[in-house]
N, C-alpha and C positions, 0 to 999 in steps of 0.2 A: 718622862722628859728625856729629851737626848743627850747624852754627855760626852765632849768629845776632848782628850787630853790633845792640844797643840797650843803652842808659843806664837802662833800665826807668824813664825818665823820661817822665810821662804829663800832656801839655801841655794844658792849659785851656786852651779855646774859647771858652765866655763861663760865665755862672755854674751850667749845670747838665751842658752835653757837655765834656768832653775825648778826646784821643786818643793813642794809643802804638802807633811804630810801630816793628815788625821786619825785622830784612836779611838773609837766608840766605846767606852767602861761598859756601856751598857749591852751592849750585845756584839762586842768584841770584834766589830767590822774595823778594818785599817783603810782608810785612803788617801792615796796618793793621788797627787794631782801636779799635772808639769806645765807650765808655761816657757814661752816664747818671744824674748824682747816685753816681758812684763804681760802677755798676754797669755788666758790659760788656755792651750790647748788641749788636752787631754785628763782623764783621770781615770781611777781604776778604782773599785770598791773588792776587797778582796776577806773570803772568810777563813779559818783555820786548814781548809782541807787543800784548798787553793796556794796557802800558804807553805802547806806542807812538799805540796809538788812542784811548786814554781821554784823555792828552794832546794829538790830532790832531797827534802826529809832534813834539811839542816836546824829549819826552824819551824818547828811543831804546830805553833801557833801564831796569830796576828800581834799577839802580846810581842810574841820573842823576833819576828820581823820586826816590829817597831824598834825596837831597843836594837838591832843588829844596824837597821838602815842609818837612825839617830848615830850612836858612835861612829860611824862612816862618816857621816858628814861630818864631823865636830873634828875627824882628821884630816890634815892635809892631803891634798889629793895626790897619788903615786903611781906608777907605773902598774906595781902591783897592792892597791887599798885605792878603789876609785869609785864613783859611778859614774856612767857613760851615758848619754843619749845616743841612741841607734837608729837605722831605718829609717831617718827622716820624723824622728820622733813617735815612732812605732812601741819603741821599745826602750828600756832599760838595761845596762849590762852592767849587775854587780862583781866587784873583784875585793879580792880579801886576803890575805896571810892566813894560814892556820901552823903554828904552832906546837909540836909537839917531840916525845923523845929527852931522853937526858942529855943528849946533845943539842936540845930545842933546835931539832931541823924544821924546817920549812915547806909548806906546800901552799900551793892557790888556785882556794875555791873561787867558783862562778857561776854564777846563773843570770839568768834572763826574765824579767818582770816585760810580757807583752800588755799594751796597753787596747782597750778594745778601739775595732777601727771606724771613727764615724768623722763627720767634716765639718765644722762650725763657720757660720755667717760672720763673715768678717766685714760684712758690709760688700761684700763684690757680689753680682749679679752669677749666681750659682742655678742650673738646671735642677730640680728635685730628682735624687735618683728614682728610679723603678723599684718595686719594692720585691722579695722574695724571701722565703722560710729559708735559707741557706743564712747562716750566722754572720754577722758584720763580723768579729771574730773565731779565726776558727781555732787557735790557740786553744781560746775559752774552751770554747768545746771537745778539745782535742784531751785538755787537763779533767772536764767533766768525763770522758770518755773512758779513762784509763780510771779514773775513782771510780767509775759503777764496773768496770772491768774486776778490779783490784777486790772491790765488794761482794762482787756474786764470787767468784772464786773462796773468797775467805768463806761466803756464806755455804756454801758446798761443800767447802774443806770441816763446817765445824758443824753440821746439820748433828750431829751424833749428840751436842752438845743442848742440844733444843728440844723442848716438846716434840711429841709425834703430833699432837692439834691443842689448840689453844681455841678457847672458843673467845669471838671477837667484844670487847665492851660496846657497853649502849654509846657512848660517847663518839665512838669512832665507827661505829655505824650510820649515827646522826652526819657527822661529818663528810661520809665519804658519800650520804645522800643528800648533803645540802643543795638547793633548789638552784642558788642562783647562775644564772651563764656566764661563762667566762668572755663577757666581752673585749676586756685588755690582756693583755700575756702578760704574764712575768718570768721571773730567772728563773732558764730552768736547773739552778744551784736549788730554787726554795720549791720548785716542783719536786725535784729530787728527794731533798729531803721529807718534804709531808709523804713520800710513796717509803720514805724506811720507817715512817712514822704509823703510817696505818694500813700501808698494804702487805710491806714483805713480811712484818710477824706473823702474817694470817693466813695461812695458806693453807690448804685442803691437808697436806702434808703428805701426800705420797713419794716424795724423794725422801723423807726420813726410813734410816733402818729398819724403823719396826713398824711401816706402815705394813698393811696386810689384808685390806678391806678393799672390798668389790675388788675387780682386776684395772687398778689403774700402774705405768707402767712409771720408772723412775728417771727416763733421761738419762744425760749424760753430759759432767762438762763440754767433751766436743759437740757435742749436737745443741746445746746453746750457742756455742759459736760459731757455731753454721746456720744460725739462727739469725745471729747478728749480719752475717755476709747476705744473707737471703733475701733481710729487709732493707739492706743497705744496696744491693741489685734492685730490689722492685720488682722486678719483672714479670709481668702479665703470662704465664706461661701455657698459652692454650696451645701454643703452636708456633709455627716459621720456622724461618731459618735464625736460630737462637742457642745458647747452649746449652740451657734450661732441657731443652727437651729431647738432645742427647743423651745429656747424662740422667734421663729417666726412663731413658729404652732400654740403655746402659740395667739401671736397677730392676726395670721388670724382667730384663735378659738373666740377670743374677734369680729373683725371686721364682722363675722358670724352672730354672735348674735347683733350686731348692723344694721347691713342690712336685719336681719331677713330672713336670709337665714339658710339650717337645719345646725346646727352645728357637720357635721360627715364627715367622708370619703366620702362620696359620692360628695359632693362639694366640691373642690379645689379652690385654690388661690396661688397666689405668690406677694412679695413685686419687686415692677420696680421701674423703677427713676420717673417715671408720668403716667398721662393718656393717652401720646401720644405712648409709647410703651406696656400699658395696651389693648388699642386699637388695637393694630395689632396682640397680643395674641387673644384677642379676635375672630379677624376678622378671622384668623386662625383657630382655634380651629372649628368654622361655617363652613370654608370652609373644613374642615376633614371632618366633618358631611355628609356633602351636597355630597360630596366624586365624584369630577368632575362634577357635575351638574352646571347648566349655576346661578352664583349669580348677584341678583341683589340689590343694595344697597340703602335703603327708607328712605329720613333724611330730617329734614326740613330744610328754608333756615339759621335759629339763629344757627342750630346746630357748632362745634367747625371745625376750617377747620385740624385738624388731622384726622380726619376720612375718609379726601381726601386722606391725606398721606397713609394712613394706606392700604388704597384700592389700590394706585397704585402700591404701595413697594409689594401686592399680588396679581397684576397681573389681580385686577379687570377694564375692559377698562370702560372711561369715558361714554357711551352711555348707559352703567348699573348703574349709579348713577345717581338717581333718586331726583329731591329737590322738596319736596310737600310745600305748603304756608301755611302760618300761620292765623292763627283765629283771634279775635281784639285782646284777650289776649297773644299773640306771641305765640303760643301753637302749634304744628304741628296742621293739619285739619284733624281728624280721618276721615272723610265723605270720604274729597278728597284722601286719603290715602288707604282706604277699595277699592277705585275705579281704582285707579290706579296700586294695584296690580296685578302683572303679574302672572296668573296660572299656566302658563307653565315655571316656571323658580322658583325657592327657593330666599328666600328672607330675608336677613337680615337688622331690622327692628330698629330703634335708637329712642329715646326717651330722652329727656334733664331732668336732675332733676337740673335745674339752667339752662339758658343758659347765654354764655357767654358774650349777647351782653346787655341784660338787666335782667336778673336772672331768666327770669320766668319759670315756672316748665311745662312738659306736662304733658297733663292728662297719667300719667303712669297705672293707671287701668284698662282705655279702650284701651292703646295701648296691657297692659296683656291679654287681654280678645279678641282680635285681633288676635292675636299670637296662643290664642288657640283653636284657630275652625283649625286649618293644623298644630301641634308641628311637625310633619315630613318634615315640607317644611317651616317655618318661625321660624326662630329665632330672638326675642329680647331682643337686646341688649341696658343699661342705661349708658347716658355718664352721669357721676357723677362727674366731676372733680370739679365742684363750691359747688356743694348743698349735695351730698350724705351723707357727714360723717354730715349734721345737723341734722341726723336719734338719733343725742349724746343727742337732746334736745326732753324732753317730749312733751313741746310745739308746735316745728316743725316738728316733726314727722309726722305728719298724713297731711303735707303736700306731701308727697310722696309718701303714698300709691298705691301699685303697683310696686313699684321699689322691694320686695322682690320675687315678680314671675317673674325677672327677667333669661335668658338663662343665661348672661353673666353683669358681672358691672364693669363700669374703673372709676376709682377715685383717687384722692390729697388728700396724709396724709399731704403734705408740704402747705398746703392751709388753710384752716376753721378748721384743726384741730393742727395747732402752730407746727408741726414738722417742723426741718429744713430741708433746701432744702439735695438733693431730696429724695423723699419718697413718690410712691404712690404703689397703687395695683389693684390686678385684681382677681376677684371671679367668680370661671366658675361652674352653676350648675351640671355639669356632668363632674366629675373628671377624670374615666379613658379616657375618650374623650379626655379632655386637655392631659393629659399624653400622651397618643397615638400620639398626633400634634408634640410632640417635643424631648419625649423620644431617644434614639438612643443606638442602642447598645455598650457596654462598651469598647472603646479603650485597647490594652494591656498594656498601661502604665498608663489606670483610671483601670484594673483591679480591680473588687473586690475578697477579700477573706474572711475567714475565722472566723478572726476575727479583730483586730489592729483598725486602723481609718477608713479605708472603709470597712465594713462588708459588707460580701453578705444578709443576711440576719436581720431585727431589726434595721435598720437605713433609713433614710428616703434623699433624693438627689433632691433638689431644680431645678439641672440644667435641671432635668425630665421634667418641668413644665414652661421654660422660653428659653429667646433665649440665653442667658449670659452663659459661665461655668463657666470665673471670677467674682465675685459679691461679693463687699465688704456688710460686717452686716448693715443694714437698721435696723435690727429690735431693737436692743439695745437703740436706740433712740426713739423709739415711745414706748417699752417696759416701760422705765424709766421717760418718759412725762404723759404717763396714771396713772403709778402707784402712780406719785408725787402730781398730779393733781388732778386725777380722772374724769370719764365720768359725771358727774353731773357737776361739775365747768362749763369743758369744756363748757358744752351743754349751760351751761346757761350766757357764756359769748357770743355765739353765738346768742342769744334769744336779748343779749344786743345788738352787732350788727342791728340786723333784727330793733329795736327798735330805734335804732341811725338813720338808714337810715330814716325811717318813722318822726322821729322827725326833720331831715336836709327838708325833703320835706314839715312839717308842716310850717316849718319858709319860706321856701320858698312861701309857697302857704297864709299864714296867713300875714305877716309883710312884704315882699318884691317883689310879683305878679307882681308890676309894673315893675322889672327890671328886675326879674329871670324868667326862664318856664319850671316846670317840662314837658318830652318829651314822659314820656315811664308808664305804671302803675310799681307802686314797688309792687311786691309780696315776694321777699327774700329781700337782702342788697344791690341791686343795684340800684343807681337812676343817669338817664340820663336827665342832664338839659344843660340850657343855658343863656346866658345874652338874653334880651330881653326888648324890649321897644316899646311905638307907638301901643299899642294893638290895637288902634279903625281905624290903619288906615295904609294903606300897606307898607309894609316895603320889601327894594333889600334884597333880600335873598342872592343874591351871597357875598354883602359885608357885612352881619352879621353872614356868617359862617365864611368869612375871619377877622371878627373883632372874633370872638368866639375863631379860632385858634389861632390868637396874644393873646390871653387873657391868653388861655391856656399855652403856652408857657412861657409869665412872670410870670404863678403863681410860676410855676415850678425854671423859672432862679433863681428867686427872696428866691427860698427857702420856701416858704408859707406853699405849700402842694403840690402833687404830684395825678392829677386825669389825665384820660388817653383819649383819643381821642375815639368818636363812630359815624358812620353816621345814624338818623334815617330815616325808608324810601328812601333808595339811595338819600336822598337830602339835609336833617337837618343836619348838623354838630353840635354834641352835647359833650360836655362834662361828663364824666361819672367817678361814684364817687362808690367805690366797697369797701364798709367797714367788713374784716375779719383780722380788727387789736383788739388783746387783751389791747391795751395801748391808743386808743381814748376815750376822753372824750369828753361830749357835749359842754363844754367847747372849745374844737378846732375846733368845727362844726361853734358856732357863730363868733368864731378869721375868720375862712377862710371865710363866708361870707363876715365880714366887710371887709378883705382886696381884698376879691375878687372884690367889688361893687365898693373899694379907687381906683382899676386900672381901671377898665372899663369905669370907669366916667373920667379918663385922656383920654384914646385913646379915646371915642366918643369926644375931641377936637383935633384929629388930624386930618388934612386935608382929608386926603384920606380917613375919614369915614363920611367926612360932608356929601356926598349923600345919608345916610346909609336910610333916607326917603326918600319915591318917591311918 
C-alpha cells in the first residue's frame, strides 16, 4: 500500500503559484506538484539520484530534499532563503543561506528543480501535438545522462575491485528472458536501473585485469566516449559528402603506414566488424582476380577456423582446402607448402602473424617470397587478427617482417589495439581490384548527382569497397583512441604485454616447475600451460587433462581470472593465458598463480583424481 507523508498543506509562492509536496516512506519517491491560481499545473516525481544532482550533491536523498524544501517554506520568504517560480512555470529556483566558519560567514546556495515539460486541458480547444522519441524534458535526460556518465567511469575506475566473471543466477536470466512486449514505455530512471540490476554485473569480463582468455581486447574510457558521440551522430556512413568518411580515409591512411603498405590510391581498405568478415573480402577480391579459375586454399593447421568459413560462404569446396603442418615452431612448413602447391590451379596462400592457438608468427617473408615466383597465380594473404596491429611497437616490428608484401591483410582494431568492440579492417594491395569485387551500379533511389550529399563526382562511397551499404562510424572511435593515446603508448603497452607473458612463464619455469608446464614456446603474449606434477614418472594423462578442465573452470566460477581452453597436439589439454589487457599488472600474474596452485592442491584430494598417477 502506498504511503505518502503530507499535511496536504499547499504553500503559497507569491500571489498566483503555490506548491505541495509528497513523500513516499515506501519507496522514498518525493513529489512536488505546483499550481497556478489554485489550478495544478505541473508536477515532478523525483528519486534519490535525481535528487542528488538537481541539488549538485547537497542532498543525498528524497528524504533530505523533503526536509530541506519543508523548512523553506515554514520561512519567510527573503531575498536570499526563497523559492521562485521560473520560465513560466518551467521550473523552480531554490536559494538558501549556508552558514559556516567561527565567524559564521555566509554563502548562498542554489539550484534549479526543472519540471517535466507537457501542456494540460484547460478546457481551451488545444491541437494534439505530433508525437516523437526526443524527451518532453531534456533536463531529465540530461540529469539521466551525466548519472550513467558518472557510473560507467566509476565502473572503469573500480573494475579491479570486481570479479573477473561472475556467472549469471537462474532468476535474472529468467528475467531478462521474460516473454512479454514492451508495449508501453516507461522511465527511462527504472530502465536504467533494472540494466545496473541485471545486466552490468554480468559481463563477459574482458575489461577486467586479469582477464586472459581467447583474444578479446579491453577498450578504453575514451573509445566509450566516442562511442557515445558516434551513436548520438547516427550516421549511416557508406559514403558522401559527410565526415564520417573523412576521418576513415584519415584512419586507413594511418593503418597504411603501420603495416607498411604504400600509402595511396592504389591500396584500399575498409573498416568491418572483424577479421572474420575481413576475410571473406579478402577471399573475394582473389577470387575476382583469378576470375573463374579453379582456387585452392593453403593454410596451416594453427591457422584461425574463419578462413573455413570464409571459403565456404564463397563457394570454395572442401577438397580445395589445403592444411599443410607446422614446423617445431608452429610456423606453417614452407618446404611442405612449396610441395604441395598445385600448378594447375591459383592459389591463395595464408600466413598467421600470431596464431590463435599459441601466438606464433610465420615466417611471413618466405611465405612473401613464395608468392612471388607466380604473382599471376598465388595470392598472399596475412591473417593478422592477434599480432598485426603490434607493427604500433618499434620493438615488435620486425617481428613480422613480410606482412608488408602482403596481397591482402585482415585484422582486429577491437583486440591489441584497445578499441572497442567491434572494429577491425581489411587492406587489399590492389584497389581497383577490390572496388571491381563489390562495386555495383547506383540504384535510382542511391542516385547520384550533382552535387547535395551524394555527388557524382569528389566524394568517395565505402559501400564500393565492402559487403554492408548500412554501416554505422567505426572510425570515430579508433580516430579519437589514437589521437588521445598515440601510437607510441600504444605500442609500448603491447611490448608490456609481450613482457608479462614471458615474465608469467619465467615464474613458472623458475619457482613453480614442480606443479605448472609451460606447453607451447611463447614468441608474442601467449602462453599455453598446465598443472602438472610427478615429472620423474608417468602420469594418466586422460585424468590430468580432466583435472586441468576442473581447474579451469573454478578459476573462472570463482572469479580469479579468466584463461580459456587449448588442446596441444590433439591430446594435452592445456590452459591458455592471452594477455592484450592494458590494465594487468605483474601483480595479478603472481595473485592468479597462488590461487591457481590453492585449488589445484584441493582437487588433487579428491577421489576421483587419486589415480591421477599410474
Amino acid at each position: 500500500m502506498t504511503s505518502f507523508v503530507s499535511n496536504n498543506t499547499i504553500w503559497q509562492l507569491n500571489d498566483e503559484d503555490s506548491i505541495q509536496i509528497k513523500y513516499n516512506t515506501n519507496n522514498h519517491e518525493l513529489i512536488i506538484e505546483l499550481f497556478h491560481n489554485g489550478i495544478k499545473m505541473n508536477s515532478i516525481s523525483l528519486n534519490n539520484d535525481q535528487c542528488s544532482t538537481f541539488t549538485r550533491r547537497f542532498c543525498d536523498t528524497t528524504n533530505e530534499l523533503n526536509e530541506l524544501l519543508t523548512d523553506l517554506l515554514i520561512q519567510t520568504s527573503t531575498d536570499d532563503c526563497s523559492i521562485r517560480v521560473i520560465d513560466d512555470g518551467k521550473s523552480l529556483e531554490i536559494i538558501f543561506p549556508i552558514y559556516f566558519g567561527s565567524q559564521n560567514r555566509k554563502k548562498i546556495w542554489s539550484f534549479f528543480i526543472h519540471f517535466p515539460i507537457f501542456s494540460l486541458n484547460l478546457g481551451e480547444n488545444q491541437n494534439e501535438e505530433e508525437m516523437s522519441l526526443d524527451p518532453l524534458d531534456w533536463t531529465d535526460t540530461r540529469i539521466l545522462g551525466h548519472k550513467i556518465i558518472d557510473d560507467m567511469i566509476d565502473y572503469l575506475r573500480d573494475i579491479r575491485q570486481q570479479p573477473t566473471w561472475r556467472p549469471m543466477p537462474t532468476e535474472i536470466k529468467s528475467e531478462l528472458m521474460q516473454s512479454e512486449l514492451p508495449l508501453k514505455g516507461e522511465s527511462p530512471w527504472k530502465v536504467y536501473e533494472q540494466i545496473q540490476k541485471t545486466i552490468l554485473p554480468y559481463p563477459i569480463g574482458n575489461i577486467h585485469p586479469r582477464f586472459w582468455g581467447y583474444v578479446r581486447g579491453n577498450g578504453s574510457s575514451i573509445g566509450a566516449l566516442a562511442e557515445f558521440i558516434t551513436a548520438t551522430m547516427n550516421t549511416m556512413s557508406s559514403g558522401g559528402h559527410q565526415s564520417s568518411i573523412y576521418v576513415e580515409r584519415q584512419i586507413l591512411s594511418w593503418l597504411k603506414i603501420i603495416m607498411g603498405f604504400p600509402n595511396d590510391d592504389t591500396c584500399s581498405g575498409v573498416l568491418v566488424s572483424g577479421t572474420s568478415v575481413a576475410t571473406i573480402i579478402s577471399m573475394a577480391v582473389a577470387k575476382k582476380k583469378f576470375d573463374g579459375q579453379l582456387i585452392k586454399v593453403y593454410y596451416s593447421s594453427e591457422t584461425h577456423t574463419c578462413l573455413i568459413r570464409a571459403a565456404q560462404l564463397l563457394g570454395i569446396e572442401k577438397e580445395n582446402m589445403i592444411i599443410i603442418p607446422t614446423n617445431d615452431q608452429r610456423q606453417i612448413d614452407l618446404k611442405i607448402l612449396s610441395e604441395s602447391i598445385d600448378s594447375n590451379s591459383c592459389a591463395f596462400i595464408v600466413g598467421s602473424a600470431g596464431t590463435v592457438g599459441t601466438g606464433s608468427i610465420d615466417d611471413l617473408q618466405g611465405l612473401a617470397d613464395l608468392c612471388s615466383i607466380n604473382p599471376n597465380k598465388l595470392w598472399f594473404h596475412v591473417d593478422g587478427a592477434i599480432g598485426a596491429v603490434a607493427r604500433c611497437s618499434t620493438r615488435l616490428r620486425s617481428l613480422f617482417i613480410g606482412l608488408e608484401r602482403a596481397d591482402s591483410i585482415a585484422f582486429d582494431l577491437h583486440k591489441w589495439l584497445f578499441i572497442p568492440y567491434e572494429c577491425g579492417c581489411v587492406l587489399i594491395r590492389h584497389g581497383e581490384l577490390h572496388r571491381a569485387t563489390f562495386a555495383q551500379p547506383h540504384a535510382f533511389y542511391l542516385a547520384l548527382m550533382d552535387g547535395g550529399i551524394t555527388p557524382r563526382e569528389g566524394e568517395f562511397f565505402f559501400s564500393d569497397y565492402t559487403l554492408e551499404l548500412s554501416r554505422n562510424m567505426k572510425s570515430l572511435k579508433v580516430w579519437m583512441t589514437l589521437k588521445t593515446y598515440g601510437i607510441d603508448k600504444i605500442g609500448q603497452i603491447m611490448e608490456q604485454n609481450v613482457d608479462q607473458a614471458k615474465y608469467f612463464v619465467n615464474l613458472i619455469e623458475k619457482y613453480h616447475h614442480d606443479e605448472l608446464q609451460v606447453l607451447a614456446n611463447v614468441s608474442l603474449n601467449i602462453v599455453c600451460f598446465r598443472y602438472y606434477f610427478n615429472h620423474n614418472n608417468k602420469t594418466n594423462l586422460e585424468l590430468l587433462n580432466k583435472l586441468n578442465k576442473h581447474l579451469l573452470v573454478l578459476i573462472q566460477e570463482r572469479g580469479i581470472a579468466v584463461v580459456s581452453p587449448y588442446v596441444i597436439d590433439n591430446e594435452i589439454f592445456a590452459m591458455r593465458m592471452c594477455i592484450i589487457n592494458h590494465r594487468t599488472k605483474q601483480s595479478d600474474l603472481h595473485w592468479f598463480i597462488e590461487k591457481l596452485l590453492e585449488i589445484a592442491r584441493q582437487l588433487r584430494q579428491l577421489p576421483e583424481f587419486a589415480t591421477i598417477e599410474s
